[in-house]
N, C-alpha and C positions, 0 to 999 in steps of 0.2 A: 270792784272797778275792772272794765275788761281792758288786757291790752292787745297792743298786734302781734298779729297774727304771724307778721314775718321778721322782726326785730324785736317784739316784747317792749316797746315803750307805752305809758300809761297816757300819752299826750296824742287822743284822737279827738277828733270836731266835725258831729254831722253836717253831713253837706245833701243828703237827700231821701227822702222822707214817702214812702210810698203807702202810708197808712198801716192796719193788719190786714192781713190778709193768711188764704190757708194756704197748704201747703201744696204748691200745682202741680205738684207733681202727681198725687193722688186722685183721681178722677172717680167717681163715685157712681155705685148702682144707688138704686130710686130710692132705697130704703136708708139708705148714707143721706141722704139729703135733709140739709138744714143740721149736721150733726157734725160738721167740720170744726175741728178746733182752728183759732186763727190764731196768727203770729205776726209781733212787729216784721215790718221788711223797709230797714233802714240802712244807708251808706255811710259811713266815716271815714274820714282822712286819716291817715298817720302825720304827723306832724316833723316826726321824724326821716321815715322812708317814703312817704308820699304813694304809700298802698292803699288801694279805695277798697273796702271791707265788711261786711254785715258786723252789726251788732250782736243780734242774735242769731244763734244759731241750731237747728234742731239736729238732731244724732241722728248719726247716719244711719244708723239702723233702721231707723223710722223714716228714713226719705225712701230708701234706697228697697230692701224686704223684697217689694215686688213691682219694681219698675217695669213700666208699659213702652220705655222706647225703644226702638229698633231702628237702628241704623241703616239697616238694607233697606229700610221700605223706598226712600229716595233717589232717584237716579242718580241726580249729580252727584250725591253724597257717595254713593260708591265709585262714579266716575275720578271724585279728588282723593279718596282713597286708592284709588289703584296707580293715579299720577306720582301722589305720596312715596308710594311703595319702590315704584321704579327709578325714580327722580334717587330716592335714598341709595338705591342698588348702584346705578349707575355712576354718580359721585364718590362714593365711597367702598363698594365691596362688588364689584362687578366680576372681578379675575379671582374672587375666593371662593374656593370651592366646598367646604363647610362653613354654613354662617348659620345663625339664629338668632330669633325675634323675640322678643318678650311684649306684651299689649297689656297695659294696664288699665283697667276699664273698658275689656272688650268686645262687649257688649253679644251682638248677636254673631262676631265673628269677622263682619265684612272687610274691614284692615285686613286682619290675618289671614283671609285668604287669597287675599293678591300678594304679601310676602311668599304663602306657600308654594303659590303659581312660578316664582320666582327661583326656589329651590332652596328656602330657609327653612328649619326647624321651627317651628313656630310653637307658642304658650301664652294662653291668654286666661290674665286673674280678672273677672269679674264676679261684684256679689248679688246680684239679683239673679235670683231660683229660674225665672221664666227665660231670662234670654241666655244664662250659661247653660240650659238645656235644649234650648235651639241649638247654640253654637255647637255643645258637643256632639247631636244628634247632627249635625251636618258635617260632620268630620273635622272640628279645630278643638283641638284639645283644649281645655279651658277649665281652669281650676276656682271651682265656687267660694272665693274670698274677698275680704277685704287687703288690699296690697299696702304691705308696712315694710319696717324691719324685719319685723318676725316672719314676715311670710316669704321676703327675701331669704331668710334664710333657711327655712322649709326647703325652698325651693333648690339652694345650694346650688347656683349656677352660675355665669356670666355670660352676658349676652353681646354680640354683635352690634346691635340695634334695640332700645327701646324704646318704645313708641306710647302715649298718653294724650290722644285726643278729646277734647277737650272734656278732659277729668282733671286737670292740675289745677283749675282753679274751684273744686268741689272740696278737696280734701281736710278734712277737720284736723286729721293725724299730719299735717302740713307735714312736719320735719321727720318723723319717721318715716313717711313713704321717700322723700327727697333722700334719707340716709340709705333705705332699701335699693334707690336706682343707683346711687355710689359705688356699693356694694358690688351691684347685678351686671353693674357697666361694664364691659371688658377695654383694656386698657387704651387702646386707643377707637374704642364705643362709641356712639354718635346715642346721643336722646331724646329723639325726634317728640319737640312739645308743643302740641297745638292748641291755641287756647283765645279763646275773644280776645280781642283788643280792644283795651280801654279808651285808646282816642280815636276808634273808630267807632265804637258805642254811643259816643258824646260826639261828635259830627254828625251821624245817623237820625240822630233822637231814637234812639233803639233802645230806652229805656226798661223795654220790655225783657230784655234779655238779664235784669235785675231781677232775681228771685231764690230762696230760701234752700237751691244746690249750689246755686254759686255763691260763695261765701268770700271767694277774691276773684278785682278787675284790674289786672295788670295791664300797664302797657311796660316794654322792652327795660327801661332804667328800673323798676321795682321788681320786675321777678329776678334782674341780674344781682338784686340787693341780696334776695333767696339763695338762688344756688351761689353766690360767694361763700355764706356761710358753711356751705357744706361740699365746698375743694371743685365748686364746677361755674361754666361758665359758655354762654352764648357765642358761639364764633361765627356765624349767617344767622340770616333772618330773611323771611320772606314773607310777603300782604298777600292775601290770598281771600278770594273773594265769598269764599265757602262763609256760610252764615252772615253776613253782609262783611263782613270784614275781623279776619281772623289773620293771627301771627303763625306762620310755621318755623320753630324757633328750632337750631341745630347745636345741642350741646352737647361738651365730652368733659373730660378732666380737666380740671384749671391747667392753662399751658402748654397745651397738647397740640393745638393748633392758633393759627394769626387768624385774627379778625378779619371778617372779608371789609369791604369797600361801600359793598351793598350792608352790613349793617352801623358801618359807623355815620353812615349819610341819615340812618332810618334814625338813631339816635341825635344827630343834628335836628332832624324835623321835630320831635319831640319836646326840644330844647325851646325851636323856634315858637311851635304851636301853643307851650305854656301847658299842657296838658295835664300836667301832674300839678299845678297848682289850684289852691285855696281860690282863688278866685274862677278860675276854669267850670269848675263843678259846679259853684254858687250858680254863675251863667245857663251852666248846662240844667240844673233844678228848675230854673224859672222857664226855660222854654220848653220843658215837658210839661207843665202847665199852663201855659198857654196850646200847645198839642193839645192836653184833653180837650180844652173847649170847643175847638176848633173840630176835633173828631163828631161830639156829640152834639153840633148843632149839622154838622153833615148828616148824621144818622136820624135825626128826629125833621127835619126839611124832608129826607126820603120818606122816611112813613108817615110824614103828615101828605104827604103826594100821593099815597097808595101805593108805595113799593113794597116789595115783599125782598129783604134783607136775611143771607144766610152766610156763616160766617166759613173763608175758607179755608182747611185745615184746621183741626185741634192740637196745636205745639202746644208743650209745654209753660214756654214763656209768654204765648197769648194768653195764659190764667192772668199773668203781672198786668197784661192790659188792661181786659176785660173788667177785671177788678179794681183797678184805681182809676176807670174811666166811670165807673159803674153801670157799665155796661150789660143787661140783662134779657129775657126772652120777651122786653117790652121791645125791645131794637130787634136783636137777631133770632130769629124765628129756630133755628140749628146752625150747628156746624159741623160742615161736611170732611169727612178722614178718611184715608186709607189703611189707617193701622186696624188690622181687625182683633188687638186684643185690645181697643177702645170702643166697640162696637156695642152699643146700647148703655152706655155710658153716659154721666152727666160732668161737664168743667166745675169743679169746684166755688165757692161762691155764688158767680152769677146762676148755677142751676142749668145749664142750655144744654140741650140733651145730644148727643152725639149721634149723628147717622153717615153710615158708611157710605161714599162715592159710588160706589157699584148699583145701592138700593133708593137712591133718591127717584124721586116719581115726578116729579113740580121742580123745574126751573124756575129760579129765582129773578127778580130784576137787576139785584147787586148781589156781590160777591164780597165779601169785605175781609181783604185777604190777612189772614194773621199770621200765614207761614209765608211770610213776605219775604225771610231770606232765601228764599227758593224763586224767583222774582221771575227769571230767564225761561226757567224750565216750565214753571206755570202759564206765561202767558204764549212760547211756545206749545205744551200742552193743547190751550184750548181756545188756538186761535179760530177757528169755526165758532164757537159760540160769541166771542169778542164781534165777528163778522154778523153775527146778527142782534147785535143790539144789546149784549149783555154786561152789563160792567162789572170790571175789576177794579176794587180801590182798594189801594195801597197804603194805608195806616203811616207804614216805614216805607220809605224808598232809599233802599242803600246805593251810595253813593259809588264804590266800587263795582257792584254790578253795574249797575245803571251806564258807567262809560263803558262795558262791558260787550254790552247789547247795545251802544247807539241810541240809547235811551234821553 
C-alpha cells in the first residue's frame, strides 16, 4: 500500500485518472518508436494533508539521465528568472557584500546567471549530463548530481539564497532534499520555491501539466504541511504568471520572519475557493473530460475542412495531452520546437515527429498551441502571421496571463 508522500498516511482516494501513458519526458528517435514502456499517470488525495500526488512513480534515474529541457531557450522564462533574481537581492541582501546562491535543479544555468550578474557566488546541482555541461561550458559552475542530504553535505556550505524552480514538486527523495536545504540555509537564508500551483492548475484545466516528473501539486496549505516538518516555513508568496500560474514561495527558518499580509490573504482564497477538497478535484476530473471532447471535435471539423494542423511547440507536458486526448499524426501533421536537441525527434505515444522552427518549409492553417503557457510571448511573436489568416488555438488559455495581456 503506498502512502504520502508528505505526511506518510495510508488514507489516499484517486481523484484523477489520465490512463498509461509513457514517460514524456523521453522523446524518441525513429527506431524508439512503438517500444515506449507505459506507466499509470494517476492523482490522489491525502485524506489527511490534502496533497494531490501520483501513485506511481518512475526513478529518477530513468526520468531524469538525459533530459532535453532547457530553460534558456524561452524569452519570458529568462525574463522571470532575472525579475526572480533581483526582486530576491533587492528585498533581502542588497547592502551585502558576500552573498551566495545555491540552484537546485539548475538546469542549463539561466537562474544562476542573473544571481551572478548580481555579484553572488553561485552553485548549481543539476543531474542531467547534457544540460550540466552546457551550464558549465558557459561559466556557472554546476555540480552533476542528484541534490539530497548527502549531497548537501558534500557540498559543506551555507547559502544566502536558495533557489528550486520548479523541481520541488519532482522530488522522489522528498525529505531528504527538504533536510539538505535546512542544512545549506544560512540562518537568516531565504528558499526561494517556485513550483505550479495546484488551484491554478484546476481553474486553467491545465491538466496537462499532470505527468510522471511531477510527482506533487501543491497549493500554499500542503507544501507549508512539508516544510513544518522540517523547522521551515512560508513567510510571502507571490502568483506569478510564469507557466500559466505558478507560486513564488519565500522561505527561511521557522520564526525567522512574520508572515506578510500578501500571504495570509493568498491563504484565505484558498480556504474560500475549497481547493484542497475531495469534491474540488472530483469537479476538476470531469471537466477535463469534457475538454478532451471538445478539443477533438475541433481537430477532426478542421481536417474534415482541408486544414493542415501542426502542433505548436513540443513541451514536455503536451505528451500528457496529446496522449489522453489521443491525439495522433491522423490530426497533427508535426510539431514545431525550437529546442535543437529535440530536433528530428518523435513525442512519445502519439509518434508526431518533431521539426524545428527554423526548418519548416509549408505554413500550416492551424497552429495548435501546446506551449500555451508562453501565450503572450507567442502571439506577440507571430503577430504577422495571426495578420494573415493563420490561427492559433489555445488548448489551455490561462487565466492569469490572459488578464495579463488584455486578452
Amino acid at each position: 500500500m503506498i502512502k504520502c508522500k508528505v505526511c506518510d498516511s495510508k488514507s489516499l482516494r484517486q481523484v484523477i485518472d489520465l490512463g498509461d501513458q509513457p514517460c514524456c519526458l523521453h522523446f524518441l528517435k525513429k527506431e524508439e518508436i512503438g517500444k515506449e514502456p507505459y506507466f499509470p499517470l494517476r492523482v490522489v488525495l491525502c485524506d489527511n494533508c490534502q496533497t494531490s500526488q501520483l501513485d506511481y512513480v518512475i526513478s529518477k534515474e530513468e526520468m531524469y539521465s538525459n533530459h532535453t529541457y532547457l530553460s534558456g531557450i524561452t524569452k519570458s522564462l529568462d525574463v522571470h528568472f532575472k525579475e526572480v533574481a533581483q526582486k530576491v537581492d533587492n528585498s533581502f541582501f542588497k547592502t551585502k557584500n558576500k552573498k551566495s546562491v545555491l540552484d537546485i535543479g539548475s538546469n542549463d544555468g539561466t537562474q544562476l546567471k542573473h544571481f551572478k550578474d548580481l555579484g553572488y557566488e553561485i552553485q548549481g546541482v543539476e543531474p542531467s549530463k547534457m544540460t550540466a555541461e552546457i551550464a558549465n561550458n558557459s561559466g556557472i559552475n554546476t555540480l552533476r548530481a542528484f541534490f539530497n542530504e548527502e549531497t548537501a553535505l558534500k557540498l559543506d556550505k551555507k547559502y544566502d539564497v536558495i533557489n528550486a524552480a520548479g523541481v520541488f514538486f519532482h522530488l522522489e527523495e522528498l525529505h531528504s532534499v527538504t533536510k539538505g536545504i535546512k542544512k545549506s540555509l544560512k540562518e537568516k537564508g531565504v528558499f526561494v520555491v517556485q513550483f505550479l500551483y495546484m488551484k491554478s492548475i484546476m481553474e486553467n484545466l491545465a491538466f496537462d501539466q499532470i505527468y510522471h516528473e511531477h510527482l506533487l501539486y501543491y497549493n500554499l496549505k500542503t507544501i507549508q504541511k512539508l516544510l513544518s516538518r522540517h523547522g521551515l516555513e512560508i513567510f510571502d508568496a507571490q502568483l506569478s504568471p510564469i507557466h500559466g500560474g505558478s507560486i513564488i514561495g519565500y522561505v527561511t527558518h521557522k520564526g525567522t520572519f512574520q508572515h506578510s499580509k500578501n500571504l495570509l490573504h493568498m491563504y484565505n482564497e484558498e480556504e474560500v475557493s475549497k481547493c484542497n477538497t475531495l469534491d474540488h478535484y472530483l469537479k476538476f476530473a470531469e471537466k477535463i473530460k469534457i475538454m478532451r471532447e471538445e478539443n477533438l471535435q475541433y481537430l477532426r471539423n478542421a481536417k474534415k475542412e482541408g486544414k493542415t494542423i501542426y502542433g505548436f511547440g513540443a513541451p514536455i507536458k503536451g505528451n500528457t495531452m496529446l496522449n489522453y486526448f489521443g491525439i495522433g499524426t491522423d490530426l497533427l501533421d508535426c510539431l514545431v520546437e525550437k529546442n535543437e536537441l529535440r530536433r528530428n525527434l518523435y513525442a512519445p505515444g502519439s509518434h508526431i515527429p518533431i521539426v524545428l522552427e527554423s526548418e519548416v518549409k509549408k505554413l500550416p492553417d492551424i497552429y495548435y498551441v501546446l506551449a500555451w503557457n508562453f501565450k503572450k510571448e507567442i502571439l506577440t511573436n507571430n503577430r504577422n502571421l495571426i495578420e494573415k489568416g493563420l490561427e492559433f488555438y489555445f488548448p489551455v488559455n490561462p487565466l492569469l496571463e490572459m488578464k495579463n495581456i488584455g486578452v
